[in-house]
Gaussian input, Z-matrix of N, CA and C with variables (Angstrom, degrees):
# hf/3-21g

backbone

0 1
 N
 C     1     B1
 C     2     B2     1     A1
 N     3     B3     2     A2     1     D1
 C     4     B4     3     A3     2     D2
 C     5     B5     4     A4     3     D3
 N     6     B6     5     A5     4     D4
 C     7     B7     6     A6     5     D5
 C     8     B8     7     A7     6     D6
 N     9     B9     8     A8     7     D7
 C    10    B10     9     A9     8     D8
 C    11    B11    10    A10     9     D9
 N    12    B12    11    A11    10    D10
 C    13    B13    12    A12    11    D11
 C    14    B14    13    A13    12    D12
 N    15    B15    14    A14    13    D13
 C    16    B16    15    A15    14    D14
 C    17    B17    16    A16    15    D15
 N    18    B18    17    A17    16    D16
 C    19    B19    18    A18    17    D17
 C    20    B20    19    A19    18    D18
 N    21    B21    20    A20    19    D19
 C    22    B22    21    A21    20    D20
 C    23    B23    22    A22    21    D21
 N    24    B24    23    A23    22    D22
 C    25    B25    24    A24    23    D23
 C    26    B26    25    A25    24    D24
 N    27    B27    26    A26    25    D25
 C    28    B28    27    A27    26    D26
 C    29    B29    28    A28    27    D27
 N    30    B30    29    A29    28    D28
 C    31    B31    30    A30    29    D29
 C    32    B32    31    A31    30    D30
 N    33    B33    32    A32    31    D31
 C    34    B34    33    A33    32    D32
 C    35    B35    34    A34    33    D33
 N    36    B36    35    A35    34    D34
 C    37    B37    36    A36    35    D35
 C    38    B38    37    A37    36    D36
 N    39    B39    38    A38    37    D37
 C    40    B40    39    A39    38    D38
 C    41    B41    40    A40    39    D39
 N    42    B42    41    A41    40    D40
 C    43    B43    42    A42    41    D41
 C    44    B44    43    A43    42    D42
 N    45    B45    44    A44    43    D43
 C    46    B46    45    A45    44    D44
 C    47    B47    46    A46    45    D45
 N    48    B48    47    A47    46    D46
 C    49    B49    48    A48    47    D47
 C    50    B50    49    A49    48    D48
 N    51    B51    50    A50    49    D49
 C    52    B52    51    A51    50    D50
 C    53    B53    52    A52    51    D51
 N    54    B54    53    A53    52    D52
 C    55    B55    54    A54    53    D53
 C    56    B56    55    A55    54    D54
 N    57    B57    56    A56    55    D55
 C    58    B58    57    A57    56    D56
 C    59    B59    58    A58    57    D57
 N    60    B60    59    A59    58    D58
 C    61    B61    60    A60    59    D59
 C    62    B62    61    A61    60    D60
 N    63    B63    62    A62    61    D61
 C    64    B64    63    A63    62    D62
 C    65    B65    64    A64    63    D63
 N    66    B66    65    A65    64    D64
 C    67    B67    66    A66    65    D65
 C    68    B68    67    A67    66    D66
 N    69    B69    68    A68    67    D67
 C    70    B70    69    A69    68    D68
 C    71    B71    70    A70    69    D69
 N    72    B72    71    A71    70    D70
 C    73    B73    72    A72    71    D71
 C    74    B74    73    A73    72    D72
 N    75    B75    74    A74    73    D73
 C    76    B76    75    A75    74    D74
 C    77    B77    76    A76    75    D75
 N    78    B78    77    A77    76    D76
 C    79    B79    78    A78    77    D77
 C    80    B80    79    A79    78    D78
 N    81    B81    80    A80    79    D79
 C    82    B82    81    A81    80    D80
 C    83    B83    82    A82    81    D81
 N    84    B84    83    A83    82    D82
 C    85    B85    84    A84    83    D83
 C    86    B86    85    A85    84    D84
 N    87    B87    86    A86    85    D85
 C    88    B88    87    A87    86    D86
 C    89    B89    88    A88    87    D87
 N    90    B90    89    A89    88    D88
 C    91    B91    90    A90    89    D89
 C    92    B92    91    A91    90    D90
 N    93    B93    92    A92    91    D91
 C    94    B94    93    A93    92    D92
 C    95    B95    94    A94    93    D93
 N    96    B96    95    A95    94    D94
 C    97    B97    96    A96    95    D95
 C    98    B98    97    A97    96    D96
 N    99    B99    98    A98    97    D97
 C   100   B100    99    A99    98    D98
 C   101   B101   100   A100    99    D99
 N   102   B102   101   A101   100   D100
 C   103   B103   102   A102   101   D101
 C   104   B104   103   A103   102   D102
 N   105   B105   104   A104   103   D103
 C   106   B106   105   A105   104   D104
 C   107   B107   106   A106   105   D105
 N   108   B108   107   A107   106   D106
 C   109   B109   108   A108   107   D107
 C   110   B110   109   A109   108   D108
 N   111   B111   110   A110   109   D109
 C   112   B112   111   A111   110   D110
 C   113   B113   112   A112   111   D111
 N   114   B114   113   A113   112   D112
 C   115   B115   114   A114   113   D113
 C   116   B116   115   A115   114   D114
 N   117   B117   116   A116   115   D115
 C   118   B118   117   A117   116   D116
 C   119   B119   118   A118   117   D117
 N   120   B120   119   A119   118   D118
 C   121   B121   120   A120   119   D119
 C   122   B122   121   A121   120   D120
 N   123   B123   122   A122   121   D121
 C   124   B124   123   A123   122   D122
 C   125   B125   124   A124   123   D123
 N   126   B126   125   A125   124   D124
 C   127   B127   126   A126   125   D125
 C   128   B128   127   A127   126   D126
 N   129   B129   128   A128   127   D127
 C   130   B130   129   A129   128   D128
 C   131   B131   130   A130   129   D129
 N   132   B132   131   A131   130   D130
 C   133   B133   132   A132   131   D131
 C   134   B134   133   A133   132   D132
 N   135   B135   134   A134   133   D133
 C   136   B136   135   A135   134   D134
 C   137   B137   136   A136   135   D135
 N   138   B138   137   A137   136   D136
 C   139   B139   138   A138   137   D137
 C   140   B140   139   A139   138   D138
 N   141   B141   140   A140   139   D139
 C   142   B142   141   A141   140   D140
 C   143   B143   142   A142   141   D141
 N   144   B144   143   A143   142   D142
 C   145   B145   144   A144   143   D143
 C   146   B146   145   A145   144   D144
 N   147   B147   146   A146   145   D145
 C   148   B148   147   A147   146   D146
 C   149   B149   148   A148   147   D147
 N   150   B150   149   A149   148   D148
 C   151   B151   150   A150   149   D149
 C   152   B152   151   A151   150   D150
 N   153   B153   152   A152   151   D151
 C   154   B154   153   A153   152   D152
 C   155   B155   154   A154   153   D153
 N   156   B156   155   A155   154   D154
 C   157   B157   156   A156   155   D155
 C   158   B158   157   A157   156   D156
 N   159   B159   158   A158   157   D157
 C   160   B160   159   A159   158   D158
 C   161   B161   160   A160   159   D159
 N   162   B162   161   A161   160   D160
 C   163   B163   162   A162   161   D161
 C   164   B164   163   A163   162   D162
 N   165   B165   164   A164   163   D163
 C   166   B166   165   A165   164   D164
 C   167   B167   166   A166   165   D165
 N   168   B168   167   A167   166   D166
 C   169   B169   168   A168   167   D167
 C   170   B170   169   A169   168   D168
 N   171   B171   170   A170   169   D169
 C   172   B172   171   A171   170   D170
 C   173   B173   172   A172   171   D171
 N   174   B174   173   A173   172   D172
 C   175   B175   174   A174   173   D173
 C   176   B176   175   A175   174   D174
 N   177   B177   176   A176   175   D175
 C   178   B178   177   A177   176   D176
 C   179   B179   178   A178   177   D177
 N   180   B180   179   A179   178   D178
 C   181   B181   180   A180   179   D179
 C   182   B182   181   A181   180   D180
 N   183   B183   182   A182   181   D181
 C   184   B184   183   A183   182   D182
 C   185   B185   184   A184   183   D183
 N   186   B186   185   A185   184   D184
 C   187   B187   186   A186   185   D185
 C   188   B188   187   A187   186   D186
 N   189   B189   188   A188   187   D187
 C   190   B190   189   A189   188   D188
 C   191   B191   190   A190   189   D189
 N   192   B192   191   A191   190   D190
 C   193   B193   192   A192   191   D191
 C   194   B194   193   A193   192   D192
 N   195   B195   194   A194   193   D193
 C   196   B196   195   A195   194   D194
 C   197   B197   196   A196   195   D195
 N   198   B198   197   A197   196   D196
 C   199   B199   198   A198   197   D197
 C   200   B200   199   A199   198   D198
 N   201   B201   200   A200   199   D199
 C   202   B202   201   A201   200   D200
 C   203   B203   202   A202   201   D201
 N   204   B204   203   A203   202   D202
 C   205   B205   204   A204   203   D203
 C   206   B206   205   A205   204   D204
 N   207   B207   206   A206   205   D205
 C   208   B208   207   A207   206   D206
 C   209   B209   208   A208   207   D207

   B1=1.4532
   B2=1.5354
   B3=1.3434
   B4=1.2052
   B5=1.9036
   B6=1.5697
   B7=1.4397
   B8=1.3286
   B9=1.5688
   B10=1.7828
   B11=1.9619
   B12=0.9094
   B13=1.7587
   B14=1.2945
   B15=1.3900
   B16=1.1876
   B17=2.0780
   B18=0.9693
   B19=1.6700
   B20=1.7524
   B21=0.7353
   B22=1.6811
   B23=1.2038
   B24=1.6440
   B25=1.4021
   B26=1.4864
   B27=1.7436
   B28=1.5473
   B29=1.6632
   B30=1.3250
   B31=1.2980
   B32=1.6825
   B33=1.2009
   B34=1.6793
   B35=1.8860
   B36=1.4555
   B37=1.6849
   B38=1.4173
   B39=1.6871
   B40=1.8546
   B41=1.7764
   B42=0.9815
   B43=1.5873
   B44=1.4868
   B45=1.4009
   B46=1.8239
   B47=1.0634
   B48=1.2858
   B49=1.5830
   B50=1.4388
   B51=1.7691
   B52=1.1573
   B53=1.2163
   B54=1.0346
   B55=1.7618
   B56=1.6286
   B57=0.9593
   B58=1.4501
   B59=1.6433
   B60=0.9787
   B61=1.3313
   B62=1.5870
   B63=1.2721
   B64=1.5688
   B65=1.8075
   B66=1.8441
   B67=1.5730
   B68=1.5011
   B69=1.2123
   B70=1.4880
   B71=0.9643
   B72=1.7479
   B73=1.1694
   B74=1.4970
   B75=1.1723
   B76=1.7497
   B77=1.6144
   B78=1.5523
   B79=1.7435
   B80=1.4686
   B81=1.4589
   B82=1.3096
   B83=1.4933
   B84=1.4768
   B85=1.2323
   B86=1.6849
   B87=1.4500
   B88=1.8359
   B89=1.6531
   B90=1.0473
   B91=1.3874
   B92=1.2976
   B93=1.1678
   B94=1.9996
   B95=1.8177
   B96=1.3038
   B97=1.2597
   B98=1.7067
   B99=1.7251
   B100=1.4078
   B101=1.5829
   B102=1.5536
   B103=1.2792
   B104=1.7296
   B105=1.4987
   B106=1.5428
   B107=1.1602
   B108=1.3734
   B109=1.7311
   B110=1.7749
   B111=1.3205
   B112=1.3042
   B113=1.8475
   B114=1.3782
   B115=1.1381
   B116=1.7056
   B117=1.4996
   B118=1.3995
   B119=1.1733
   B120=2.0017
   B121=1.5854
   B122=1.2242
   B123=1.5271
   B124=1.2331
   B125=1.6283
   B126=1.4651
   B127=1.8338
   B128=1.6577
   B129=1.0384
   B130=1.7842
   B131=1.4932
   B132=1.5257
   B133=1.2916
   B134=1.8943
   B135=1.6160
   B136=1.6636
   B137=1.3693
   B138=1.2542
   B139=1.7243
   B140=1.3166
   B141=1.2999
   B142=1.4906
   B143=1.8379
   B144=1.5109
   B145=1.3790
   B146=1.4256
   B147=0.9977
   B148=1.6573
   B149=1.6105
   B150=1.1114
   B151=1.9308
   B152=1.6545
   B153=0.9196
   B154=1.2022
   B155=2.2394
   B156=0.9216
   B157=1.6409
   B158=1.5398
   B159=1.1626
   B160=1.5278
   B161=1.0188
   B162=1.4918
   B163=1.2163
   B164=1.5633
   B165=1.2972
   B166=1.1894
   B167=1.5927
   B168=1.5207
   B169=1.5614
   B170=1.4831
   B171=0.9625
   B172=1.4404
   B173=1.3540
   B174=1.3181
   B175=1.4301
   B176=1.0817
   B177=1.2638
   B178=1.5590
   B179=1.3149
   B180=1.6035
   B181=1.2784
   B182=1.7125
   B183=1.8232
   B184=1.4708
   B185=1.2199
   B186=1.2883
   B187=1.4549
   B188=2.0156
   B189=1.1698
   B190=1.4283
   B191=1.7293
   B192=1.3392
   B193=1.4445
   B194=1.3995
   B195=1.3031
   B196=1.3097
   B197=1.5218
   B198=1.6657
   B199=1.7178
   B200=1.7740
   B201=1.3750
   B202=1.6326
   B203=1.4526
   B204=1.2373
   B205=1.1134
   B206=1.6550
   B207=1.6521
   B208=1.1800
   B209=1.5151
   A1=110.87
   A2=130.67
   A3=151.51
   A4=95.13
   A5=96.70
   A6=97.96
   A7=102.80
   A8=128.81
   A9=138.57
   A10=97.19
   A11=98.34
   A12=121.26
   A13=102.07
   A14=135.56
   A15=121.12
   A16=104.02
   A17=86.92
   A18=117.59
   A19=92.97
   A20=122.94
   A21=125.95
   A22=116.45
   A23=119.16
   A24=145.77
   A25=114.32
   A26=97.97
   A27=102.57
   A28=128.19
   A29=97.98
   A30=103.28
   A31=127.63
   A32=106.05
   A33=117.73
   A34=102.38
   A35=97.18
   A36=89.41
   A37=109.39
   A38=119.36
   A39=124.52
   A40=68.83
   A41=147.96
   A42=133.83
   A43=102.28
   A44=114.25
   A45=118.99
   A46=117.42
   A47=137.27
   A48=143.67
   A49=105.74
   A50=128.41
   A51=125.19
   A52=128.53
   A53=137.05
   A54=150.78
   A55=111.27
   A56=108.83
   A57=113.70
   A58=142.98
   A59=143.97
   A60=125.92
   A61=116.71
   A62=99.40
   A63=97.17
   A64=105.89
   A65=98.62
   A66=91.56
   A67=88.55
   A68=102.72
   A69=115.07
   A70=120.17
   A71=138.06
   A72=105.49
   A73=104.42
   A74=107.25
   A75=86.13
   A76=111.00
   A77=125.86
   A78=116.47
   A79=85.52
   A80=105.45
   A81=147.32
   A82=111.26
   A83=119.99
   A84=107.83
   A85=92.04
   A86=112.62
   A87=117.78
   A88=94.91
   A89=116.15
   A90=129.15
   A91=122.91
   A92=108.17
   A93=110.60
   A94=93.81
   A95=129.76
   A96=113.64
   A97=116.36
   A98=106.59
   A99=130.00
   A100=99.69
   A101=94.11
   A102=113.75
   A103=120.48
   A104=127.96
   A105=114.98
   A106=102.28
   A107=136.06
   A108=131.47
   A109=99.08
   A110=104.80
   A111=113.54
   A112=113.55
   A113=126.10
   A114=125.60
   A115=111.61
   A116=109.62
   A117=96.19
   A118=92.07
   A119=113.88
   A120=121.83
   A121=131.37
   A122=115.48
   A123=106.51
   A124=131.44
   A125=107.07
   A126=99.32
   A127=105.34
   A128=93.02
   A129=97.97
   A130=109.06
   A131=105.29
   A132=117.86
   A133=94.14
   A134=102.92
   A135=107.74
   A136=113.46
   A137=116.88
   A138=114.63
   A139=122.40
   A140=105.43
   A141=121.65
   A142=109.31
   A143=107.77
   A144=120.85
   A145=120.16
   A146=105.46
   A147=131.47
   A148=92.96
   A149=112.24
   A150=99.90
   A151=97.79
   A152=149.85
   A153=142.88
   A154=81.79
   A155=143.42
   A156=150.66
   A157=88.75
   A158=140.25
   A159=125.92
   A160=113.64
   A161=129.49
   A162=154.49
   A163=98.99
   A164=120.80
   A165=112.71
   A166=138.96
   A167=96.09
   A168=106.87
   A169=129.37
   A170=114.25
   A171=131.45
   A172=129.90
   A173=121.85
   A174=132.04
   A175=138.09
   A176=123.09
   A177=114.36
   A178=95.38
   A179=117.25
   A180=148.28
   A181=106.04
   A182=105.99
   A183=102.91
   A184=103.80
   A185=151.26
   A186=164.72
   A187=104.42
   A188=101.42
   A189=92.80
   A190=90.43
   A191=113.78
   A192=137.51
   A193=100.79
   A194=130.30
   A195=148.46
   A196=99.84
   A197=107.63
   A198=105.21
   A199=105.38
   A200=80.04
   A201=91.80
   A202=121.08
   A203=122.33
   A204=126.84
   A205=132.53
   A206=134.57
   A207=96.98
   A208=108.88
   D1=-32.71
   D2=-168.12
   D3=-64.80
   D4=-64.25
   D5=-164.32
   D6=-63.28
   D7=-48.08
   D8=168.40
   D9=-16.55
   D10=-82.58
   D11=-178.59
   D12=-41.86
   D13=-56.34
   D14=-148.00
   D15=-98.22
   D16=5.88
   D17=-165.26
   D18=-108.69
   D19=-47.63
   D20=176.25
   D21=-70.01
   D22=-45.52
   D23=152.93
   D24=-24.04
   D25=-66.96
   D26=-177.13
   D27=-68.23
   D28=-38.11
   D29=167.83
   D30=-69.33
   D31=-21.30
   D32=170.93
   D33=-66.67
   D34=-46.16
   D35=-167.63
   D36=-86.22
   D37=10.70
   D38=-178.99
   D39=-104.15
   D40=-61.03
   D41=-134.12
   D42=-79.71
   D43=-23.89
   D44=169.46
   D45=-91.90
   D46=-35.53
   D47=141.70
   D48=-10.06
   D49=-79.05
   D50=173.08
   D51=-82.35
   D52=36.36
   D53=156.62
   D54=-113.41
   D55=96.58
   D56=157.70
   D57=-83.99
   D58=131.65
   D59=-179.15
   D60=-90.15
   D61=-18.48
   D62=169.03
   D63=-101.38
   D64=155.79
   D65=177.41
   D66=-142.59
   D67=-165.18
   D68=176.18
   D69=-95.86
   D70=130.61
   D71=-175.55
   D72=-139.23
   D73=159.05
   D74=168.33
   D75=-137.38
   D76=-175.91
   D77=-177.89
   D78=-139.84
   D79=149.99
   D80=174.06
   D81=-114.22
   D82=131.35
   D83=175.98
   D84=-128.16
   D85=162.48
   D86=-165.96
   D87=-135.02
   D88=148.77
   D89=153.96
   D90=-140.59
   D91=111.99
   D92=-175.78
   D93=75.75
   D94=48.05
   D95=159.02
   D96=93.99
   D97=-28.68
   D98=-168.87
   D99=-100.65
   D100=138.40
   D101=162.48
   D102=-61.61
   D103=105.75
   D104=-175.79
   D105=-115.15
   D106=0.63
   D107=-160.21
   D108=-169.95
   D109=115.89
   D110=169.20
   D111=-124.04
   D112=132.08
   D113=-173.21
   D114=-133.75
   D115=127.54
   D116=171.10
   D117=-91.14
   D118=140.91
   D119=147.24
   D120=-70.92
   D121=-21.94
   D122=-158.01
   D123=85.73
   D124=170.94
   D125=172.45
   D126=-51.02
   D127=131.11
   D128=156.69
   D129=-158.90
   D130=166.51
   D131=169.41
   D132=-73.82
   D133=153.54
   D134=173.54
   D135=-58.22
   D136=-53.72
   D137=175.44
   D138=-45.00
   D139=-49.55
   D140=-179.71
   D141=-52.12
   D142=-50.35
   D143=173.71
   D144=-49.50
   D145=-46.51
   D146=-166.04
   D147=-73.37
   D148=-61.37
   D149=-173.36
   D150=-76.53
   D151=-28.81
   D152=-143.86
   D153=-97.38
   D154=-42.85
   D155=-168.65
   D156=-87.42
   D157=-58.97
   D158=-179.64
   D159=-48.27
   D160=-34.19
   D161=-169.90
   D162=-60.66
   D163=-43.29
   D164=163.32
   D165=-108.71
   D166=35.17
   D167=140.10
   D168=-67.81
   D169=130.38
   D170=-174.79
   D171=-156.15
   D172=159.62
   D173=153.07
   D174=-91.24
   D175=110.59
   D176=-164.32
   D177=-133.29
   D178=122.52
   D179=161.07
   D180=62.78
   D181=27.90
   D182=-166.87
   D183=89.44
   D184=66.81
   D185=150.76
   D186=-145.02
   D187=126.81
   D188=179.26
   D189=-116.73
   D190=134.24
   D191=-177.83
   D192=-88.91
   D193=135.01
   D194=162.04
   D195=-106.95
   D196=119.10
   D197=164.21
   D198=-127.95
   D199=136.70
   D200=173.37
   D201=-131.32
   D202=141.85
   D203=179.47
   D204=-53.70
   D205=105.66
   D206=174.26
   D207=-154.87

């Protein structure tokens, strides 16, 4: 029973070891097809990523920027 447990144990703490909740992420923003704005984020949670790269959608001087995460 000892080894069962301690064997269930180990494999729980290798199966959380490789799952992370933070990743790397970075945003790209395009205008007309072209790359104009590239940003690394860094670790983040996805949500966190996602508003923080929309964040840099914009209009500039009549160009509207599309950024997406990738």
């Amino acid at each position: 029973m000892r080894k069962v447990t301690l064997t269930v144990i180990i494999i729980l703490f290798c199966s959380f070891s490789f799952v992370s909740c933070e990743k790397e992420y970075h945003c790209g923003c395009t205008f007309n097809g072209s790359v104009v704005y590239t940003k690394d984020l860094g670790y983040q949670y996805k949500t966190n990523a996602k508003n923080t790269c929309t964040g840099y959608d914009t209009v500039v001087t009549g160009e509207v920027w599309n950024c997406v995460l990738y």
